[in-house]
C-alpha positions as CSV (number, residue, x, y, z in Angstrom):
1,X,-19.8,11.9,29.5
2,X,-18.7,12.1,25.6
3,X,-17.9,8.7,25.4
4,X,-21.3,7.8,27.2
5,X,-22.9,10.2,24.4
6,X,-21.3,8.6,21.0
7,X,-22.2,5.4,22.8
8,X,-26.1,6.2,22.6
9,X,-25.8,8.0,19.1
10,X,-24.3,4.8,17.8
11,X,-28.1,2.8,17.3
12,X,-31.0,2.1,19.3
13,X,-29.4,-0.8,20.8
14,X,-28.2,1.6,23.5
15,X,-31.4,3.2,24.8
16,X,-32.7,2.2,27.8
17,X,-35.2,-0.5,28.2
18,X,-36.9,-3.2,30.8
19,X,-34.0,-5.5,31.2
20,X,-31.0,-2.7,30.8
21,X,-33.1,-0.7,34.0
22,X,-33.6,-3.9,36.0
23,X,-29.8,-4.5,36.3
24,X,-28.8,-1.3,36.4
25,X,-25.4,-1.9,33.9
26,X,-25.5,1.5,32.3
27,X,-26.0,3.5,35.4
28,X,-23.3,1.5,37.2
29,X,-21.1,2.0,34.2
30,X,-21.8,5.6,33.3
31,X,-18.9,8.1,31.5
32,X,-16.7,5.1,31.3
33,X,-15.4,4.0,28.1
34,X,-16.4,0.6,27.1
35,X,-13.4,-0.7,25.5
36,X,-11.4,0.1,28.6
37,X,-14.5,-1.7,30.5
38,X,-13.7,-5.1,28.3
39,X,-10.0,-4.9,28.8
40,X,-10.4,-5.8,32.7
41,X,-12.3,-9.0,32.0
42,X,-10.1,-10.0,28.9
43,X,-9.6,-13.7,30.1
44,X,-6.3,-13.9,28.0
45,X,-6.1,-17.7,27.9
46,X,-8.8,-18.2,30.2
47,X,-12.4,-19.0,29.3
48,X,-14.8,-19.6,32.0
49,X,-16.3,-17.0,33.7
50,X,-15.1,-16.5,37.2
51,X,-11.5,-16.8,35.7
52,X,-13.0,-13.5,33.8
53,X,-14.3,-12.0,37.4
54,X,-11.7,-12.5,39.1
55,X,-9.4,-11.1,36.8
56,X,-11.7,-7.8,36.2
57,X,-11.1,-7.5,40.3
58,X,-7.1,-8.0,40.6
59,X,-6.7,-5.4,37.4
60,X,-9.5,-2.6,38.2
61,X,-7.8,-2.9,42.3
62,X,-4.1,-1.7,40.1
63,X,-6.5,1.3,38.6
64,X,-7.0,4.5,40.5
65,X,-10.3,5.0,41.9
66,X,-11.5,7.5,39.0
67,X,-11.0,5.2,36.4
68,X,-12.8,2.4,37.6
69,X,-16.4,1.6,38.6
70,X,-17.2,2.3,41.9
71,X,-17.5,-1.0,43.9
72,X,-15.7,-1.4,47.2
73,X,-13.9,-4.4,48.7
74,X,-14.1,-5.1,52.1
75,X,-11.1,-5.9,54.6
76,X,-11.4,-9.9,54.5
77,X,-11.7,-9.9,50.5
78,X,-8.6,-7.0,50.0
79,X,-6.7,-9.5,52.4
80,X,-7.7,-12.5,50.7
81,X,-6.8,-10.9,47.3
82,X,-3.6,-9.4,48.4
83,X,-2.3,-12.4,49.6
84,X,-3.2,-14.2,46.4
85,X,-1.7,-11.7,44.0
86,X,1.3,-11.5,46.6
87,X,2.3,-15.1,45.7
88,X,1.3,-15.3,42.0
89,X,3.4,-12.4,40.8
90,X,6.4,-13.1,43.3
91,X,6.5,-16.5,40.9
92,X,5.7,-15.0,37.8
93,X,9.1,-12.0,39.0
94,X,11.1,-15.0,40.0
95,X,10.0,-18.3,39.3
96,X,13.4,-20.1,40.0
97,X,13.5,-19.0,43.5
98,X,10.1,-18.4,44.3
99,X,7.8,-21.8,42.8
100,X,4.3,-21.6,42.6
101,X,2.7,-24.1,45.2
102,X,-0.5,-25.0,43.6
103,X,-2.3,-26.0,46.9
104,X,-1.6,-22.8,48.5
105,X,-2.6,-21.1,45.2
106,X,-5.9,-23.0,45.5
107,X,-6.6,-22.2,48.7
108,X,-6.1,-18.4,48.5
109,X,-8.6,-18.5,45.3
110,X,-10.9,-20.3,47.2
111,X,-10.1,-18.2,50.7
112,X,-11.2,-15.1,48.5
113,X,-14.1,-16.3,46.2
114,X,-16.0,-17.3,49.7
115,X,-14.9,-14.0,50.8
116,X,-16.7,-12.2,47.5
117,X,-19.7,-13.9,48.0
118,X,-19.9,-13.3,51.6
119,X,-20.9,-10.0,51.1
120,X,-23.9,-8.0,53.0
121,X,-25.1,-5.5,50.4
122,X,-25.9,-2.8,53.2
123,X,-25.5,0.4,50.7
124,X,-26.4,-0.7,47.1
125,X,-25.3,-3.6,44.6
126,X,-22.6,-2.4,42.9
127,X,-20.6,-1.7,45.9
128,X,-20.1,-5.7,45.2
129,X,-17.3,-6.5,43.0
130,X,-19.4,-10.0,41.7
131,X,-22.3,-7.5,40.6
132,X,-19.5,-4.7,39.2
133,X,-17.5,-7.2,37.5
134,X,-20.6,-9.1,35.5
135,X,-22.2,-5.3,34.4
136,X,-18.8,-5.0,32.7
137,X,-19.2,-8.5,31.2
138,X,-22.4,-7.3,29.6
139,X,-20.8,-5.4,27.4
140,X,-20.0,-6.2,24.0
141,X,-17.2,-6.2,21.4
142,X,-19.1,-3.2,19.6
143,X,-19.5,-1.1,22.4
144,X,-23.3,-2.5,22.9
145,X,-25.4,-4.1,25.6
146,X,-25.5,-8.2,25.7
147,X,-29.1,-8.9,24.9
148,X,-30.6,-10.8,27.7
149,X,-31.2,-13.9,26.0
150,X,-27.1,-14.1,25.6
151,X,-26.6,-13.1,29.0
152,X,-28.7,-15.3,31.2
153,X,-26.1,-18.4,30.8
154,X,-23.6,-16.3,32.5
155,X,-25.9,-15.4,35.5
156,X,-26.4,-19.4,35.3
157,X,-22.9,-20.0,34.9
158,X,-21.6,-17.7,37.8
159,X,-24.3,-19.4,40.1
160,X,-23.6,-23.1,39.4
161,X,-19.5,-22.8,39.5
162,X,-20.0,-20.5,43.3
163,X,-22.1,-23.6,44.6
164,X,-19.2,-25.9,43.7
165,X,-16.8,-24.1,44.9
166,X,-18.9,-23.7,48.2
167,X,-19.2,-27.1,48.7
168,X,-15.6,-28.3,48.2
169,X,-14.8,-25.1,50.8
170,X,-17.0,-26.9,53.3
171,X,-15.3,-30.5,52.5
172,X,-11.8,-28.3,53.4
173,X,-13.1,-26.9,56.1
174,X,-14.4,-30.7,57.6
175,X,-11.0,-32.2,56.3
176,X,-8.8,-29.4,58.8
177,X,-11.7,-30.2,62.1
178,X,-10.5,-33.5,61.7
179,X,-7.5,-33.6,61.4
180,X,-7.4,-31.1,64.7
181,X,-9.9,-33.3,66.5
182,X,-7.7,-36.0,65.6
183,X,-4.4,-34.6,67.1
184,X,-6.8,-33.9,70.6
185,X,-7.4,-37.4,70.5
186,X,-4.4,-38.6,69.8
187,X,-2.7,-36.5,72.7
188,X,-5.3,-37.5,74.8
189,X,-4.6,-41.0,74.7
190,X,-0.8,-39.9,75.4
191,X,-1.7,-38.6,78.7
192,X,-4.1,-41.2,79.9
193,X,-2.0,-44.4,78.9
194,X,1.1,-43.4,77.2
195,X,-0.7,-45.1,73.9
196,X,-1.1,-44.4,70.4
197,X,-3.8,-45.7,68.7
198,X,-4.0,-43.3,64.9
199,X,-6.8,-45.7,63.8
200,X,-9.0,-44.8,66.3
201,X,-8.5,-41.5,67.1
202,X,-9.6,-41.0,63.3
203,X,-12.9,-42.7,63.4
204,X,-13.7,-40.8,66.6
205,X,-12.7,-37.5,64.6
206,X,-14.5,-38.2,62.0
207,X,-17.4,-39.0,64.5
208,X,-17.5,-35.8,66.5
209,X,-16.2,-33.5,63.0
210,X,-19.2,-31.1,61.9
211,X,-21.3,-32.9,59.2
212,X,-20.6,-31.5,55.5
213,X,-25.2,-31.1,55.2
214,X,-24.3,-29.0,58.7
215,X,-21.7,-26.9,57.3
216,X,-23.2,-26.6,53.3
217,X,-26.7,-25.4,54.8
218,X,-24.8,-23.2,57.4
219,X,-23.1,-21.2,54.1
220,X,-25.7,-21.6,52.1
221,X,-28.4,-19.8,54.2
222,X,-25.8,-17.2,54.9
223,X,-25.2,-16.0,51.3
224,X,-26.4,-18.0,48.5
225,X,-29.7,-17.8,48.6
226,X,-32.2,-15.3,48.0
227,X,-33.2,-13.2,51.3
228,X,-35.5,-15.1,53.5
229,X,-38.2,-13.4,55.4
230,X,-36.1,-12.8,58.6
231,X,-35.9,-9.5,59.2
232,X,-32.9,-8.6,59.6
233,X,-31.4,-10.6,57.2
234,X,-29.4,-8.7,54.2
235,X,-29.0,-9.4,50.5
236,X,-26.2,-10.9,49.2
237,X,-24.6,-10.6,45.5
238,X,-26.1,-14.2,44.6
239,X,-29.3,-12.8,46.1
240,X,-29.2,-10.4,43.5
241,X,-27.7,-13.0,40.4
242,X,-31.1,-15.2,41.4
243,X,-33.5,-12.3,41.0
244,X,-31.9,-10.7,38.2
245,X,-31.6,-14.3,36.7
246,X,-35.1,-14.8,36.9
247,X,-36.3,-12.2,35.4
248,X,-33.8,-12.8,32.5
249,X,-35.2,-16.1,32.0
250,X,-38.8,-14.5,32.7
251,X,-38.5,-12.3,29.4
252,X,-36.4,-15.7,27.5
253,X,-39.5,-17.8,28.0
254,X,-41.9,-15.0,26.8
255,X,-39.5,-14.0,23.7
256,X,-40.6,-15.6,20.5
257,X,-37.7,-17.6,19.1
258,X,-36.3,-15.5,15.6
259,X,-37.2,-16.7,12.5
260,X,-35.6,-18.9,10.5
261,X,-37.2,-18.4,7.0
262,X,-35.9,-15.2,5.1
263,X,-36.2,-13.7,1.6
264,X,-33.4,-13.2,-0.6
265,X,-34.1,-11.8,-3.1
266,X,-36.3,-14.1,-5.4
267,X,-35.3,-17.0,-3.7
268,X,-36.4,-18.7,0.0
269,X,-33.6,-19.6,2.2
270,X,-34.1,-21.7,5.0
271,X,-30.7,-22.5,7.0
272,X,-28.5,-23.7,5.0
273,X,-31.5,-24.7,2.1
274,X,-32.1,-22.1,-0.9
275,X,-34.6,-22.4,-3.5
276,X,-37.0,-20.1,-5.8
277,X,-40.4,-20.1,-5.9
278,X,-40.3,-21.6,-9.5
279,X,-38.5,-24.6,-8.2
280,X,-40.8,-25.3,-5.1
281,X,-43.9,-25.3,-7.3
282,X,-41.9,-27.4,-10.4
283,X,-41.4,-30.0,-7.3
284,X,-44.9,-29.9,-6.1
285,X,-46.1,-30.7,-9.6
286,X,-43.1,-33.3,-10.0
287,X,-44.7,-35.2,-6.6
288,X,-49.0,-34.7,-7.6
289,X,-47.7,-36.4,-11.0
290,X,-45.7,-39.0,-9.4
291,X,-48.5,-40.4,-6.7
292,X,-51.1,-39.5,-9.8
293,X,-49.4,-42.1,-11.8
294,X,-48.4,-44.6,-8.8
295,X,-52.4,-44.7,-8.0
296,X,-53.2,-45.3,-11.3
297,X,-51.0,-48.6,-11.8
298,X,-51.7,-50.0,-8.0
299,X,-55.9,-49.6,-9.1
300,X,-55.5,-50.6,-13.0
301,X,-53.7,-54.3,-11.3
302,X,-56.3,-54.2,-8.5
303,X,-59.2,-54.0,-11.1
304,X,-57.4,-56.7,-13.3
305,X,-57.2,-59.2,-9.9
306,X,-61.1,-58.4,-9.4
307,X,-62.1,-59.6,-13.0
308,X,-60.0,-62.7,-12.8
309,X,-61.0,-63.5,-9.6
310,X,-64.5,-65.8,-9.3
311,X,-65.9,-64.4,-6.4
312,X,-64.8,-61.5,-3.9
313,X,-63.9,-64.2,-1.0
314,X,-60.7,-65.5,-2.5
315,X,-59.6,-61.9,-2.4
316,X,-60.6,-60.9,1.1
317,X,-58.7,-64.8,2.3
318,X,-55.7,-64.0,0.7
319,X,-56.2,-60.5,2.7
320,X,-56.3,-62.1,5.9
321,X,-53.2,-64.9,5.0
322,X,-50.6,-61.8,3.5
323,X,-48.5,-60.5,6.0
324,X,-45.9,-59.6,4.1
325,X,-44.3,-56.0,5.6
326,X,-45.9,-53.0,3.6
327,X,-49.0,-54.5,2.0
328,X,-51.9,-52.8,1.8
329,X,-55.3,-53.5,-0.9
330,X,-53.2,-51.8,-3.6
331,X,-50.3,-53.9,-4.1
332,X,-50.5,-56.3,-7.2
333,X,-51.7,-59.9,-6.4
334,X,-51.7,-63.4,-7.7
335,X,-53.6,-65.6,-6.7
């Protein structure tokens, strides 16, 4: 609770407002310290944002309960998870005798992202380790809140990189029904005629194999979407990113963009442009005298071409016959 109270002394970029009360960050995050906080999602060499999810989960799970926030995994996503670490740091211990299978390591990511957003949010949102994880993400290297026109992109970012993911898990997920659907046909044709035909006990796998739309909208419509009006459906952390995302970009559209032109001093400065008051009005005068003097030459040759000219037609034919790019009534003439 100290730490929470020097926090809010700091400034008034701590107080509560709209957007800090709609996703709940400093409630969630309450009496912890938040340089502690941005230690768990330190990405170390890593730079996109799950990377920084995923490792706030494996190093607040090494942290006793006390000292972390309060979100809970489930059995499928400790499993998933355990596995995963089991592998990567019997490599990193021994990586002579234990090598790093990349496939596998793949897998197991993939195994326990689907398992992180296949959540049911039965008791509240932050018992999700998604939702936990991104509140820590908010904060920043001074202790502060992200404003919400900063943190929107990761909201974006989190939901476009989970329906990637969730697509190549359903092209897995066709590859292995195939490949088993093959084998049955394959040992099928054993028994009937003691034949082995690989070429077509493919195509008819890949014939009778799930359809990737079926198995996409099947995960989709579970958990990443917003809640349809069934019932007894249940929200789901991407539920929440979606509505919390929306109103982010809700208050981004209505948020006048900052100004660009400042005062320093006596001088303007716009970007990277300075100048003094002095000097605008010195150009201004520079430019009247300029197209005062440019005017003045163009109408003195016009009047000349007028005088020398017998009659008005032989000015209004040559007119019609000059075509010459950037001509106009004022340019000099001869006739």
């Amino acid at each position: 609770m100290e730490d929470k109270e020097k926090i809010k002394a700091a400034d008034a970029r701590m107080d509560a407002n709209a957007w800090l009360e709609r996703v709940g960050w400093a409630t969630h995050l309450e009496g912890f310290d938040p340089e502690a906080m941005l230690r768990l999602t330190d990405p170390a060499r890593y730079t996109a944002v799950w990377i920084k999810l995923l490792c706030y989960i494996y190093r607040a799970e090494a942290m006793a309960d006390e000292d972390r926030p309060g979100y809970r995994l489930s059995k499928r996503q400790s499993e998933s998870l355990d596995e995963l670490s089991e592998i990567v740091e019997a490599y990193v211990d021994d990586p002579d005798t234990r090598p790093l299978e990349e496939d596998q390591v793949d897998r197991l990511t993939l195994q326990t992202v689907m398992a992180l957003l296949d959540h049911r949010l039965a008791a509240e949102e932050y018992r999700s380790a998604i939702i936990s994880g991104l509140a820590v993400m908010a904060i920043r290297k001074d202790g502060g809140w992200m404003d919400v026109l900063d943190y929107t992109p990761i909201y974006s970012a989190v939901i476009k990189i989970a329906r990637a993911m969730v697509v190549y898990q359903s092209y897995v997920e066709r590859q292995a029904e195939v490949v088993r659907l093959k084998q049955v046909k394959m040992d099928e044709q054993q028994r009937e005629d003691g034949s082995l035909d690989e070429r077509e006990a493919q195509e008819e796998a890949e014939e009778e194999a799930t359809s990737m739309f079926r198995i996409v909208r099947k995960k989709v419509q579970r958990f990443m979407t917003v809640t349809p009006g069934n019932a007894r459906a249940e929200p789901t952390p991407m539920d929440w990113i979606y509505k919390a995302r929306t109103y982010g970009m809700h208050i981004r559209i209505n948020t006048p963009a900052g100004g660009t032109i400042y005062w320093v001093g006596d001088r303007i400065k716009h970007r990277r442009v300075q100048f003094r008051m002095g000097e605008l009005t010195e150009m201004l005068h520079s430019l009247k005298d300029e197209a005062r003097g440019l005017l003045a030459k163009r109408l003195i040759s016009f009047q000349c071409l007028l005088d020398r000219c017998e009659n008005h037609h032989d000015l209004r034919n040559h007119a019609l016959l000059c075509d010459t790019c950037g001509w106009n009534h004022l340019c000099p003439l001869r006739l």
